[in-house]
N, C-alpha and C positions, 0 to 999 in steps of 0.2 A: 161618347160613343155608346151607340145600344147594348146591355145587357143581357146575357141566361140569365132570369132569375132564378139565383140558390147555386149560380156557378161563377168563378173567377173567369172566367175565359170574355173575350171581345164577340161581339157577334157583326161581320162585314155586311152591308149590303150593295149589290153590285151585277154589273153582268159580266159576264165572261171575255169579255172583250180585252184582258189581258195578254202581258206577253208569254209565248209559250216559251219555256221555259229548255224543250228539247229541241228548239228550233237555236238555244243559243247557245254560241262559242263555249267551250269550258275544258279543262284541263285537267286529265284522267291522272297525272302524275301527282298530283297536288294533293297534298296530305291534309286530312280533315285534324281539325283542333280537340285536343281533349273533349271539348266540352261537345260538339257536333258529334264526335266519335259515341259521346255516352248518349245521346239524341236518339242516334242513328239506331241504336240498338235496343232503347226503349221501344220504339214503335217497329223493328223488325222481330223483336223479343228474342232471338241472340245475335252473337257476337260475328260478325259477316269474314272476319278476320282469321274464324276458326274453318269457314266452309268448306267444306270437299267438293270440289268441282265434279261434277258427274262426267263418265268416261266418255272421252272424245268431246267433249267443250272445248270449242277452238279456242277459248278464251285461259284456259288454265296454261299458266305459267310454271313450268318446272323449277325455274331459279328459284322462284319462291316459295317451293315447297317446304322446307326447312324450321320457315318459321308460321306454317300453317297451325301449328300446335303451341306456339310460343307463349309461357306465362304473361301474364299481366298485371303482376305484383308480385311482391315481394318475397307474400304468402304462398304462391301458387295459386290450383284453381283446378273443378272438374272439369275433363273433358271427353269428347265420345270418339273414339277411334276405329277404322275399320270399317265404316257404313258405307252402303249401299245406297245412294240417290234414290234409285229408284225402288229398290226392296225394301231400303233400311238397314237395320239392326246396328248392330258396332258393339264396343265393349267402352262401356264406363270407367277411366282410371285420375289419377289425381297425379297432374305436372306439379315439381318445385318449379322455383322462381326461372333455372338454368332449361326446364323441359325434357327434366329425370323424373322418371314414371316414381313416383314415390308407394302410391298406393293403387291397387286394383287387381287380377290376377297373379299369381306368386312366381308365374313364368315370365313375367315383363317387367315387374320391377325392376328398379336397379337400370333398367334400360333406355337407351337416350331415347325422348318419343318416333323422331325421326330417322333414328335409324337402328331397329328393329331386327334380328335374323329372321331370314326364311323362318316359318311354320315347322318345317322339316328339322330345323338346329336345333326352338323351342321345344320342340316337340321330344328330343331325345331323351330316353331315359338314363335318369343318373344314378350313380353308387351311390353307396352309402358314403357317408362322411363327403360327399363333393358338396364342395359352394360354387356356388354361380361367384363369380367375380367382377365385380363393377367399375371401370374405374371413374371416379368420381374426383372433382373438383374442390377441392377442401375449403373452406371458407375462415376467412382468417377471423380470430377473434374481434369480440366487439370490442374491446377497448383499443386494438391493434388498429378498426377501422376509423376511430374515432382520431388517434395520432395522426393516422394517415390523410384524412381530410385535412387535419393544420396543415400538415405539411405540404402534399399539393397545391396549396393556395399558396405559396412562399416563394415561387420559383424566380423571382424575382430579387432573393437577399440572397447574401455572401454566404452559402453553404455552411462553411464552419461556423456559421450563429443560429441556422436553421433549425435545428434541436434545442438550442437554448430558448429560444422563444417559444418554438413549440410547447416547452413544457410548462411555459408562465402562463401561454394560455389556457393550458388544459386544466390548468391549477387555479385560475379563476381572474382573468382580466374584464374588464369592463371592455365596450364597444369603443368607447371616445379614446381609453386609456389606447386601445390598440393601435387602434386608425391614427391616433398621436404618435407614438412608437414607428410606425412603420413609415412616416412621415418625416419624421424628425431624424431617428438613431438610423434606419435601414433606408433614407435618399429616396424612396418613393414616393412619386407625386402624390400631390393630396387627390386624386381624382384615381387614381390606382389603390392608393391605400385604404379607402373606402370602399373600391370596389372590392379589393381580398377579404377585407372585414367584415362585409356583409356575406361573401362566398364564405368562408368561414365559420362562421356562425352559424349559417344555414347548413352548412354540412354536418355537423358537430349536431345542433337540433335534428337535423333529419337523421341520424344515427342512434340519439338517445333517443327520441319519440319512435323507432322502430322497436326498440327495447320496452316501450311502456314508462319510461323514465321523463320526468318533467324535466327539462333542460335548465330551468331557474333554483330547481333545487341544488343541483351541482356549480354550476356557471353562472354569473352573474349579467344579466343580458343587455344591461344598459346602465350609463350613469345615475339615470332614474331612480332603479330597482336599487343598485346597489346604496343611495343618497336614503330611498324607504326606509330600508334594512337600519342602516345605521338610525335614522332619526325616530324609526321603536325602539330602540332600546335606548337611546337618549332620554324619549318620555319612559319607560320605566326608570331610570335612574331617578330623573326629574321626582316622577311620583313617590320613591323611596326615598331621595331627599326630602322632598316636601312633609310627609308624613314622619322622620324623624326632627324635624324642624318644628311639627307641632307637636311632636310630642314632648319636645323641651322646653318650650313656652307655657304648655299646660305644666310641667314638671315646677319650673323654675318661680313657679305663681304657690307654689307650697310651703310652708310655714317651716318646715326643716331643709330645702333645699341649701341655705347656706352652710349647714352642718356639714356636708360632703367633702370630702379634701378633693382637690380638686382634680390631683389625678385618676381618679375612680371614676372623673365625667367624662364624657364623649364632649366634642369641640361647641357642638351647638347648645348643650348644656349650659356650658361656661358663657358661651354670645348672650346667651336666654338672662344667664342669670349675670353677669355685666349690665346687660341693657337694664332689667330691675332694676337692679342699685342704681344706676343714671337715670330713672325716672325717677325714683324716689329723693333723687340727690337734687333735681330739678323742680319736682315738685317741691319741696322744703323752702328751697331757695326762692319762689316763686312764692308762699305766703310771706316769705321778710321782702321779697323785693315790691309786690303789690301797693304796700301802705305809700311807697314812698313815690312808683309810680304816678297814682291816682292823684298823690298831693303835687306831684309835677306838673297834671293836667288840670289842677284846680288853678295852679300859678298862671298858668298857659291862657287858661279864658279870662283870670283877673287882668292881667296887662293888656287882654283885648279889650277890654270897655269896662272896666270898672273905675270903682273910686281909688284915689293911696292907700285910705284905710283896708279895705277888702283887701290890696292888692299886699298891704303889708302882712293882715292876717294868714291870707296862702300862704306866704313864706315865711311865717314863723312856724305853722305846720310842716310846709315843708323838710325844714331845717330840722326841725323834732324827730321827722320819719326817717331823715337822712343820715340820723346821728345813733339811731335806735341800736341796739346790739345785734351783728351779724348782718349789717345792710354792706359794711365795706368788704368781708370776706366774698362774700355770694356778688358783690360788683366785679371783685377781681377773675373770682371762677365764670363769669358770664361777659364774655368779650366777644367780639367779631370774631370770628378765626385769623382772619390775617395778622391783629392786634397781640406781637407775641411777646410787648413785654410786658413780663410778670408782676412786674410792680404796681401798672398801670392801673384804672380802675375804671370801669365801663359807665356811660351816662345812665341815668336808670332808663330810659327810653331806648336805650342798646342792649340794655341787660333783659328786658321786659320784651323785646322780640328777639331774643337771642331762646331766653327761654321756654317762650310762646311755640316758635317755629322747633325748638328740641324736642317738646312735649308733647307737639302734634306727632313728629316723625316716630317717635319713639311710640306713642299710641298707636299709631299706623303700621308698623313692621309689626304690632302682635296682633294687630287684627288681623291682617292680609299674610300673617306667616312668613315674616323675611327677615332672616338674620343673614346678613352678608358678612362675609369675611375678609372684604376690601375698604368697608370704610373704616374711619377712624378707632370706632371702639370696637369692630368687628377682628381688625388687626393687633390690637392692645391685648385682648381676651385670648387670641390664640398663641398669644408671645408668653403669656401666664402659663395657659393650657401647657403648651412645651414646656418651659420652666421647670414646672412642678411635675410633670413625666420625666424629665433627665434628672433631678436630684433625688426620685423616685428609686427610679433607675439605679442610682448611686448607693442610695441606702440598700440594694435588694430586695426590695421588693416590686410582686407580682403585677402583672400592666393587664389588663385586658386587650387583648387582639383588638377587638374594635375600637379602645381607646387610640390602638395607635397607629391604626390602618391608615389614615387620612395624612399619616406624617412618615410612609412607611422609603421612600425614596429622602429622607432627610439624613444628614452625614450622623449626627448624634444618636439617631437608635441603634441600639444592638444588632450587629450583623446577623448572631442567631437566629433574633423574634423576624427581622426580615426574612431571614429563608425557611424561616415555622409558617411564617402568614403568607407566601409567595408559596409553597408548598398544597397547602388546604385550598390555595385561589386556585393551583393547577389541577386540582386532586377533584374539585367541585366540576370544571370547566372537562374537562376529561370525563368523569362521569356525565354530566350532561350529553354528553358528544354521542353518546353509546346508542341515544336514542333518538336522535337529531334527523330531520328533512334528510339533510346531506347523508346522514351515515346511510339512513332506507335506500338513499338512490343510487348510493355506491353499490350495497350491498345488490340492489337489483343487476350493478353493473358485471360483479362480480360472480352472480349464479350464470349469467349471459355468458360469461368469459369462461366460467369453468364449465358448461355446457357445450361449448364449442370445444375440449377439450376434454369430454368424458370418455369419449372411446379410447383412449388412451390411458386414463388416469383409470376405470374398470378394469378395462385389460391386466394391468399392471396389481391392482389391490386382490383381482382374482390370482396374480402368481406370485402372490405374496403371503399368502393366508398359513403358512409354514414355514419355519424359519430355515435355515440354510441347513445342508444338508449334513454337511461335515463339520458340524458344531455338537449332534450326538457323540459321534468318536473321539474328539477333542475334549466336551467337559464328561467324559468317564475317564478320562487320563487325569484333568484337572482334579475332579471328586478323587482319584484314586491315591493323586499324591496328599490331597486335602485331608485325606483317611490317615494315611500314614505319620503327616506330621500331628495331627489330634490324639493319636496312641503315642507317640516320643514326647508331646507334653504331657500328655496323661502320667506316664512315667515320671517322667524328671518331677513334677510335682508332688507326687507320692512319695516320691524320694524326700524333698524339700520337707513335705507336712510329719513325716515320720523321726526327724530330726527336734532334741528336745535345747532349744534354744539356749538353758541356762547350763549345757551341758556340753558345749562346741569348743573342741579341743584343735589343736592345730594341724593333729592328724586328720580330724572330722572334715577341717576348714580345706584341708588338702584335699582329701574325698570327695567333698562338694561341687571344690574347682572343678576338680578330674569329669564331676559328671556333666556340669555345664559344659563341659569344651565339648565331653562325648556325644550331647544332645546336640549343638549348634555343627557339629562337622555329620550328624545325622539329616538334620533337618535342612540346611545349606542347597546341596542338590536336590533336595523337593523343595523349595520355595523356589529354585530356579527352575524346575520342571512347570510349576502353577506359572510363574511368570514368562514362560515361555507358549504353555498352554494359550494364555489369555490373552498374548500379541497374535496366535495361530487364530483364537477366536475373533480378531478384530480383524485380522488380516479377511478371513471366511465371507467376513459380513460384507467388507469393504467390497468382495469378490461378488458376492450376492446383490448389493446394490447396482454393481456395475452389469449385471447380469438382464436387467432391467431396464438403462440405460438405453439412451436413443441412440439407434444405428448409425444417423449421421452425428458425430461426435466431433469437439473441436481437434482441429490436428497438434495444438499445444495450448496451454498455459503456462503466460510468462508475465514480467513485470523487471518494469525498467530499477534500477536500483541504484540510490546517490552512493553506495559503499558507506553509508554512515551508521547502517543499521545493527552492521554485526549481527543479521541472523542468521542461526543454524544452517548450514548448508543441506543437511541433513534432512531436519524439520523442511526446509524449504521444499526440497527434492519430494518431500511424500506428500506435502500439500497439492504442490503444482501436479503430480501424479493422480492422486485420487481424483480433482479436478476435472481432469482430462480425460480419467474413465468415464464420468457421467455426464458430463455435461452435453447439450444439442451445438451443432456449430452453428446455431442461432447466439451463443454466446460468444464466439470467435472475436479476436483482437478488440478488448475492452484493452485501453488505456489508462491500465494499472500503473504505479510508480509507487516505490516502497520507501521512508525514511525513518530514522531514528523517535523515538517515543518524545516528545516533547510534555516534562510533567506540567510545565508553567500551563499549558494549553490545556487540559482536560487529565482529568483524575490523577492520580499518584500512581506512577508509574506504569498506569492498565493501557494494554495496548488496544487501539483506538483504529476509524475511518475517518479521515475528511475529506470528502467531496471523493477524488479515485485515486488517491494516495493512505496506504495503509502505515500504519505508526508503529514500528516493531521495534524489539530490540534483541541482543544475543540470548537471550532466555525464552523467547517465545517459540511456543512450541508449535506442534503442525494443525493442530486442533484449532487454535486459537487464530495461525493464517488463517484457515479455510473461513474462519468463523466472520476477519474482517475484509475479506474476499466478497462473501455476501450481501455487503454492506454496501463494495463498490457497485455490485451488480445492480443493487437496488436503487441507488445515485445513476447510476447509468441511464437506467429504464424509466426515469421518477417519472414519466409521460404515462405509464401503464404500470409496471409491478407496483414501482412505490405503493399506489393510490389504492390499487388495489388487496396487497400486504394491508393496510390501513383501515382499510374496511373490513377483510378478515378479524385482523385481533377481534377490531371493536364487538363481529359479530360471535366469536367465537367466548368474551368474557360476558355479552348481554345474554346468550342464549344460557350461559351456565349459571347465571344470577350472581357473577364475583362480584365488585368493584375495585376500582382504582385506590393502592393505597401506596404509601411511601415503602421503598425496598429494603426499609432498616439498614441497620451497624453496617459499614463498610462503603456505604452508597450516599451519594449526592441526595440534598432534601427534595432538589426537584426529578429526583428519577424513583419515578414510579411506576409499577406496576398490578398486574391481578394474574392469580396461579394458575386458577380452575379453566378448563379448559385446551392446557399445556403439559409440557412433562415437570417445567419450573415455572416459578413465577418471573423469571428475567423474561421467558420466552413473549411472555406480556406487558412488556416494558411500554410505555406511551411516550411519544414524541410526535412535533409538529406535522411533521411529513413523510420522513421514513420510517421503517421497525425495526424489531430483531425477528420478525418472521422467517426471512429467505436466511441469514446468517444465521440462527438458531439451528435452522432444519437442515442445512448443509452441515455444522457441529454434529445434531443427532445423525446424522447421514454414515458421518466418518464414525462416531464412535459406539453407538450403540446401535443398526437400524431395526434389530425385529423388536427390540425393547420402545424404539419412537413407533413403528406400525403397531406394535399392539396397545400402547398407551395413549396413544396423540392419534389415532388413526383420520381425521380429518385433517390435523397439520400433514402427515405423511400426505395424504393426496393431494395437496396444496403445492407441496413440494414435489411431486410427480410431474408436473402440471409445469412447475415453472423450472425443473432442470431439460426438458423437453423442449421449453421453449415455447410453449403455450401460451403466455401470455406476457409475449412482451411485443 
C-alpha cells in the first residue's frame, strides 16, 4: 500500500463510491469499548461523557444526569462545571474517584458534584467556628481491600475455611499451588478453580499496583517465579561451595596441611586432604606395580610369535618383577571393587587399571573442583571428620561453628553449639529481612494502611499531647507521702549511725527495737497511701486511654475457659474490662478460649498464645492477659495486622540503626530482639509471622500510657490505628 513519505499512516486511493455510513442501521444503546472510548476523544479532544447539553436539547436525558461528572479513575480528574453552551464560562474543580468535589472553590468542596445546594445555601454566611459538614464515604483500608478481593473470589468454599485460605494466600501461594488447592481440598472443578485464581490474583495485583507496590515483591505469581527465586540462591550456595571446595584443594596441596588436627578442618579440607594421600598412595603403588606390568606385556607378545627361548626369558623377568618387594601388598590394595576378599591378590593387569582409572579420577576432582561426599573416600573422610569433632568435643575443647555447621542436625553435637549456630543463622536472616524487596513493599503497604487511617490516628496524638488530668492531684499526694516516708528514714538512720556498735547494751538493743517498730507503724500508712496513689494513677490512665477510645466499642470481652487454668477471677475481670473500654467493635466476638500454661510446650512456666487459645495460669496477672489477648488478635487478623505489625517492627528497628540480637539471660537462643525504637527490647522481638507489636501496646496501653505516648510515640499511633480497627 502507498505511503506519506516520513509518516506511518496508509494513504487510500479511491472514489467515493462507498457505503454511507449514516445511511446504516446502528444502535445508540451500544456501549463503545475502552479503546474506541479513548479514540473518540482524541479527535473530539474531550471527554463527550462530561458534555452539558445545551438548554432545551431534546436530546438531554435527565436520568442521566448524575453521572455527567463521574470520575474515570481511581485518581480522579479536572472538570468544568456550571457552563454555559453558548456563553461559556463554568468553574474548574477536581472530582475523587466517588464525584466528591475534592478541590476547587472552598464553598463546594466537600460536595457531591451532582447534587450541589442552591447558590442561596452556598452563599450563606457562616460563624465562626462552623464547619461545613460533609458526609463522605470512608474507604476501607488497603490491606482490608486486598483480604477482601481473596475472599470475594471464594464464594464457592465452605465458609468456615474461607479465612484460612485467605490468609495462606495473602501470605504467599503460588498460582498452581492455588488452583491445586481449590481443586483438590475445596471440590471445585478444575475449570472454576482456575477461573478464581486468576480472579484472584488479578484483584490482589490491581490493589497493590494502585499502591505503587510490585505485586511479585510481596506474592509469589507463578510456579515459575517462585522455581527463579529458589534456583538463585541455589547457584549462590552452589558458587560458595564451589569456591570453598577450591579453596581446600589449594589448601590440602601444602606441605603443613597434614599437621592440622583434624578437628580444626572444615569437611572439604579433610575430602582435599584424603584424596592427597590416595593419590599419592596410588601413585607409589603404580611405580612398584609398572615393572611388573610391562614385563606381563612383554610375556603377552612373546607367546604371540616368538621363539621358547624369548618366551622363557619374558618370564623369568616377569617372575623377577612379580617377586620384587611390595608388588604383593600394592596387588592386594588394588582390586576391582566388587573383589572383597582381603586375602586375594589382583592380576597385575587389574591392579594396573584399577590404578590407572583411580589416578585419572583422582587427578580430575582437583582439576575440575569436586570433592563429593558420597563416594567412597568422600564418605570415609567425613566419618573421621566427625570422629575427631566428638572426641574433641569430649576432651573440651573449642569447635569452630563452621567446623560444625554441615553436621549441625546430627544427634552427637552439643545441644548448646546447635542453638549458638541456629541462633546467629536466625539473627543473620532477620537482619537481612530489615532491608529486603518484601520488607519495602510491605512497608509501602503499611504507610497506604495508616493513611487511610490518619484522621483518626492525628485527631487522637492532637488529644494526647498532655497527660491526664488528674494525675497532677494524685502524684502531689504520692510525692507528699514519698516526702514523709524520706524524713522517718532520715531519722531512724540517724538514730542507727549515732549508736556506737562496740557499746550496744541490752537496754540500747531494746531502744533500737522500740525505734524500728516506731518507724515501720510510721511509714505503714504511707506506703499504703503511695500504693494506693499509684493504682489511682493507673486507674486515671486506664480512664484517659478509654477517653480516646472508639465510640462504637465491643459490647463485651469474653473467652471460653476449660476451668483448668485457675486464673484470677479478679485479674480476669480487669483484663476483660479494660478491653472493652477500648477496643472498636471491629474486634467483637474473636474466639478466644483460655487453658492452663503448658511448660513442656514453650518456655518455663511463661504464660504464652497459640493460635486463639491463651496459656494462663492462677498467678497471672491482668497485664499479662491483656498482653496475650493481643496475640490472639493478631492470629485472628494474620490476613492484615499480622503482616502489617511485621513490617512495622522491621521499619521501626531499620529507621533507628538497631539490629537483631539474642534477648540474653532468661530467654530462648532463638528469641531475639532489637530495643531502639521501642520502650523495651522485647517490644522488638522477631518471629516468622506474628509480633509482639499489637500485645506489647495494649500492655503499654494498660500500664503506663502517657509514658508509651511520650516515649514510643510512633508505636502509640500504631496502636491508635489498630484498637480502632483500622486495620484490620
Amino acid at each position: 500500500m502507498p505511503k506519506i513519505p516520513g509518516m506511518q499512516g496508509d494513504v487510500y486511493f479511491g472514489g467515493n463510491e462507498t457505503v454511507d455510513w449514516r445511511n446504516e442501521p446502528h444502535n445508540d444503546s451500544e456501549e463503545p469499548t475502552k479503546e474506541e472510548m479513548q479514540s473518540l476523544i482524541a479527535v473530539l479532544g474531550f471527554d463527550p461523557r462530561t458534555h452539558r447539553f445545551a438548554k432545551g436539547d431534546p436530546e438531554e436525558d435527565e436520568d442521566d444526569e448524575p453521572e455527567k461528572y463521574a470520575a474515570t479513575n481511581d485518581d480522579g480528574r479536572w472538570v468544568t462545571i456550571g457552563a454555559d453552551e453558548v456563553e461559556g464560562g463554568g468553574t474548574p474543580v477536581f472530582l475523587g474517584p466517588g464525584g466528591e468535589i475534592k478541590k476547587g472553590p472552598a464553598r463546594l468542596v466537600g460536595h457531591d458534584v451532582d447534587k450541589i445546594p442552591p447558590a442561596k445555601e452556598l452563599d450563606k454566611p457562616r460563624k465562626r467556628g462552623d464547619e461545613q459538614k460533609t458526609p463522605t464515604v470512608k474507604k476501607k483500608p488497603p490491606i482490608a481491600r486486598i483480604t477482601d478481593a481473596v475472599r470475594g473470589h471464594l464464594s464457592g468454599i465452605d465458609p468456615s475455611r474461607v479465612n484460612e485460605l485467605a490468609a495462606r494466600i495473602t501470605r504467599g501461594v503460588t498460582d498452581e499451588a492455588l488452583e491445586r488447592e481449590l481443586h483438590q481440598h475445596h471440590k471445585l472443578s478444575k475449570e472454576d478453580a482456575k477461573e478464581a485464581t486468576e480472579k484472584i490474583r488479578e484483584s490482589i495485583n490491581h490493589e497493590l499496583e494502585s499502591l505503587g507496590i510490585d505485586p511479585k515483591d510481596i506474592y509469589p505469581q507463578s510456579k515459575d517465579t517462585d522455581e527463579k527465586h529458589w534456583q538463585k540462591l541455589l547457584e549462590i550456595e552452589k558458587e560458595e561451595r564451589s569456591k570453598r571446595i577450591r579453596d581446600a584443594i589449594e589448601w590440602s596441596a601444602g606441605k603443613d596441611a597434614k599437621k592440622e588436627p583434624l578437628h580444626t578442618l572444615d569437611r572439604y579440607q579433610v575430602i582435599a586432604l584424603r584424596k592427597r594421600e590416595k593419590l599419592a598412595q596410588l601413585e607409589r603403588d603404580w611405580k612398584v606395580i609398572k615393572p611388573v606390568y610391562e614385563a606381563r606385556l612383554r610375556v603377552r607378545e612373546a607367546i604371540d610369535g616368538s621363539d621358547y627361548g624369548t618366551i622363557r626369558r619374558a618370564e623369568e623377568d616377569f617372575d623377577a618383577a612379580y617377586s620384587a618387594r611390595g608388588v604383593a601388598a600394592a596387588l592386594k590394595r588394588n582390586r576391582f571393587p566388587w573383589n572383597d576378599d582381603k586375602k586375594a591378590k589382583a592380576s597385575p593387569l587389574e591392579a594396573a587399571e584399577v590404578l590407572s582409572a583411580g589416578i585419572q579420577q583422582l587427578k580430575r576432582d582437583f582439576e575440575e573442583s569436586t570433592l563429593s561426599t558420597y563416594d567412597d573416600l568422600g564418605v570415609k573422610a567425613v566419618e573421621d571428620h566427625q570422629k575427631a569433632i566428638a572426641e574433641a568435643f569430649e576432651r573440651g575443647e573449642s569447635i569452630s561453628e563452621e567446623v560444625v555447621k554441615p553436621y549441625l542436625y546430627d544427634s552427637w553435637v552439643p545441644q548448646e553449639l546447635k542453638e549458638t549456630i541456629r541462633t546467629k543463622e536466625f539473627i543473620r536472616e532477620a537482619n537481612e529481612g530489615l532491608t529486603s524487596k518484601r520488607q519495602k513493599a510491605l512497608e509501602k503497604l503499611l504507610a497506604a494502611s495508616m493513611e487511610s487511617a490518619s484522621a483518626t490516628v492525628k485527631r487522637i496524638m492532637k488529644q494526647t499531647e498532655k497527660p491526664p488530668s488528674q494525675w497532677e492531684s494524685i502524684d502531689a499526694e504520692i510525692d507528699s507521702a514519698m516526702s514523709e516516708i524520706e524524713r522517718s528514714n532520715k531519722g531512724y538512720m540517724d538514730f542507727l549511725q549515732s549508736v556506737n556498735p562496740s557499746e550496744v547494751s541490752d537496754e540500747l538493743k531494746q531502744q533500737i527495737e522500740r525505734r524500728r517498730l516506731e518507724h515501720e507503724e510510721k511509714t505503714k500508712p504511707l506506703w499504703e497511701k503511695v500504693k494506693q496513689g499509684n493504682e489511682k494513677r493507673r486507674q486515671a490512665g486506664r480512664e484517659w486511654v478509654a477517653s480516646f477510645a472508639p465510640e462504637n466499642r465491643v459490647k463485651s470481652v469474653d473467652w471460653k475457659d476449660d476451668n483448668t487454668s485457675g486464673t484470677s477471677t479478679i485479674e480476669s475481670g480487669k483484663a476483660k474490662g479494660f478491653l472493652t473500654s477500648i477496643l472498636s467493635d471491629k474486634w467483637s466476638d474473636l474466639p478466644v478460649s483460655v487453658s492452663r500454661i503448658n511448660p513442656k510446650e514453650y518456655g518455663q512456666g511463661r504464660a504464652y498464645c497459640s493460635g486463639m487459645t491463651l496459656h494462663l495460669d492462677e498467678n497471672t496477672n491482668a497485664a499479662t492477659i491483656i498482653h496475650e489477648y493481643g496475640h490472639a488478635m493478631e492470629h485472628h487478623n494474620s490476613l492484615a495486622l499480622a503482616r502489617l505489625s511485621h513490617a512495622f517492627v522491621n521499619q521501626q528497628i531499620r529507621e533507628s540503626g538497631d539490629k537483631y540480637e539474642q534477648l540474653g539471660r532468661g530467654y530462648g537462643n532463638l528469641e531475639i530482639a532489637a530495643k531502639d525504637g521501642f520502650l523495651d527490647a522485647y517490644t522488638g522481638k522477631q518471629y516468622s509471622e506474628s509480633t509482639e507489636i499489637v500485645s506489647m501496646g495494649l500492655q503499654h496501653l494498660y500500664e503506663d500510657p502517657w509514658k508509651f505516648r511520650q516515649e514510643s510515640p510512633e508505636h502509640f499511633a500504631y496502636m491508635m490505628a489498630v484498637i480502632h480497627g483500622e486495620l484490620t
